[in-house]
C-alpha positions as a printed NumPy array, in Angstrom:
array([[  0.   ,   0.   ,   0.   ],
       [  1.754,   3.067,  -0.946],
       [  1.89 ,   5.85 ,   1.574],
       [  2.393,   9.395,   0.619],
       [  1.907,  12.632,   2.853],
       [  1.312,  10.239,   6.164],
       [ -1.937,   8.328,   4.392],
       [ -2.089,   5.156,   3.037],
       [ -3.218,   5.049,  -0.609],
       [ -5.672,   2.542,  -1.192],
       [ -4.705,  -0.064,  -3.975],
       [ -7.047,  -0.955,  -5.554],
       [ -8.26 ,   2.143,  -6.952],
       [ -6.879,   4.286,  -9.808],
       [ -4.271,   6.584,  -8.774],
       [ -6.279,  10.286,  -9.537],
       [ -9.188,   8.819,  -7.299],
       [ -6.251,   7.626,  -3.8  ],
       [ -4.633,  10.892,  -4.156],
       [ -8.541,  12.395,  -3.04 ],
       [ -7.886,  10.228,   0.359],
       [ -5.416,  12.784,   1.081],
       [ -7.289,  16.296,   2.937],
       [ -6.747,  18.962,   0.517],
       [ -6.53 ,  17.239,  -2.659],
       [ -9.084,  17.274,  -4.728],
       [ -9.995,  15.325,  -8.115],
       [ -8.854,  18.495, -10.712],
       [ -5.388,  18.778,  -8.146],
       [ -4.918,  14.82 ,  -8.166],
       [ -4.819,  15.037, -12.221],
       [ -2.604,  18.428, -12.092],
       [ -0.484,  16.449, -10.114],
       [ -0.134,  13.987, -12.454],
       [  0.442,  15.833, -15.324],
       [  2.978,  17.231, -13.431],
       [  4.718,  13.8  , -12.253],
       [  4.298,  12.328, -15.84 ],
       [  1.823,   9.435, -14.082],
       [ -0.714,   7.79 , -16.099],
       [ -4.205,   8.607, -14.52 ],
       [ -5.47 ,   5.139, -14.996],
       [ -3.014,   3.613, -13.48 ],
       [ -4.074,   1.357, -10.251],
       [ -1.937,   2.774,  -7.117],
       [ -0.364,  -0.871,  -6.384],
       [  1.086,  -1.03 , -10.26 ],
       [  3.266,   2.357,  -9.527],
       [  6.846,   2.026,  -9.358],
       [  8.657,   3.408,  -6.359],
       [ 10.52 ,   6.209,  -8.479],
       [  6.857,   6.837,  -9.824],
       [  5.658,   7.492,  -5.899],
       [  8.62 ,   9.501,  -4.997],
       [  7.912,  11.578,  -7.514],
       [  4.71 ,  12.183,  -6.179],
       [  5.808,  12.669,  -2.89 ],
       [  7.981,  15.013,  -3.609],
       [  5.619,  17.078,  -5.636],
       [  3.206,  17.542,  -3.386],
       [  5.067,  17.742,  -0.123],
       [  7.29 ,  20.347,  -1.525],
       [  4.206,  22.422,  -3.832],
       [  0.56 ,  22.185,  -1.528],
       [ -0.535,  22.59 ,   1.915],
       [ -1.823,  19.115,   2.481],
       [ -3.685,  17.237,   6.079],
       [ -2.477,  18.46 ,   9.221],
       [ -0.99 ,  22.586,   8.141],
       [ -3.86 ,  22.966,   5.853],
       [ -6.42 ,  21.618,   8.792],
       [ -4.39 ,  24.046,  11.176],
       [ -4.768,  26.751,   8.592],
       [ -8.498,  26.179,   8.439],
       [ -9.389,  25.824,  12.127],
       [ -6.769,  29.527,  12.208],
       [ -9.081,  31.402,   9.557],
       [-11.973,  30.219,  11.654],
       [-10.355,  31.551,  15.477],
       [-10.023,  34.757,  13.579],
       [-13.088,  35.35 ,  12.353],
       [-14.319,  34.139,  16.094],
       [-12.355,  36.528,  17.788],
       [-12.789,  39.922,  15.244],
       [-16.771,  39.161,  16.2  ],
       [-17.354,  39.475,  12.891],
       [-20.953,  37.85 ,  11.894],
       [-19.423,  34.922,  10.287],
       [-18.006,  34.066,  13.026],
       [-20.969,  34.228,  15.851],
       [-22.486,  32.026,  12.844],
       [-19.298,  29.087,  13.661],
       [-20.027,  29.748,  17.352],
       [-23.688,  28.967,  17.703],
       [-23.323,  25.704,  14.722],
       [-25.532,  28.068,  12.263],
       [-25.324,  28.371,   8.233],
       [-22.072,  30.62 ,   7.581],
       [-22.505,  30.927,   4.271],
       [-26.387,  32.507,   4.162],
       [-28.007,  29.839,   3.312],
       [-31.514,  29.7  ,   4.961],
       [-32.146,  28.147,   8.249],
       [-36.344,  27.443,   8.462],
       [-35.203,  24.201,   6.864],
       [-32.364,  22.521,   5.621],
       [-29.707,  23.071,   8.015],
       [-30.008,  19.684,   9.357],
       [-26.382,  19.037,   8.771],
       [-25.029,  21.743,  10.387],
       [-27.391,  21.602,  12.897],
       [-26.479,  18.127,  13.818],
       [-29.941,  16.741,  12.581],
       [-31.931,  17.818,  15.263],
       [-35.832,  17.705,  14.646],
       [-37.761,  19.144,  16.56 ],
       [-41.22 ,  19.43 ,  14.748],
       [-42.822,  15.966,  15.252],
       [-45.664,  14.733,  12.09 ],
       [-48.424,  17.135,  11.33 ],
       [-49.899,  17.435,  14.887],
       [-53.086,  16.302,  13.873],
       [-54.409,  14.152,  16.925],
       [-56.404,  10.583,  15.469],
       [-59.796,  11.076,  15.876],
       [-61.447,   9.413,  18.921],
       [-62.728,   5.992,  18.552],
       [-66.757,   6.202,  19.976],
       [-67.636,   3.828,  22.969]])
């Protein structure tokens, strides 16, 4: 199982869909990446040589913020926009929408799926004696 950036690749799938397993990589990066390498796209990760996975390592260690710095990055954006006050982020405080979406419904996501209506509060009629 090749490992690049600290995360096992899995094998069995073609090379520009593992290189997605990694945080910050994306499908159009993972073929960029490629390209850039000189790695056949359909190639499975288990049929890549090692000079073909040291060259990807080296790529993308050396060229993008990958897992742990860009996570740090993120959650850094985020205490900043916390501590400014700013309304984004009182939105990241309470668990709201950031991004205006609407929040009468569909926010169940950020919400944590919580419901809190329950069916259509109609009562079943009452059976006569």
């Amino acid at each position: 199982m090749p490992r690049i950036a600290g995360i096992n690749i899995p094998e069995d799938k073609q090379i520009k869909t593992a290189l997605t397993y990694i945080y910050g990589i994306g499908l159009s990066l993972a073929r960029k990446i490629l390209n850039e390498a000189g790695v056949e796209p359909q190639l499975r990760a288990s049929q890549l040589t090692p000079e073909q996975v040291n060259k990807l390592k080296e790529i993308i260690e050396k060229e993008y913020k990958i897992e742990g710095e860009l996570r740090r990055e993120v959650m850094m954006n985020i205490k900043r926009l916390k501590d400014i006050g700013s309304w984004r982020g009182s939105r990241h405080i309470k668990g709201l929408p950031v991004r205006g979406q609407r929040t009468r419904t569909n926010t169940r996501t950020v919400r944590g799926n919580v419901r809190k209506t329950v069916g259509s509060g109609r009562k079943p009629a009452a059976t006569p004696t």
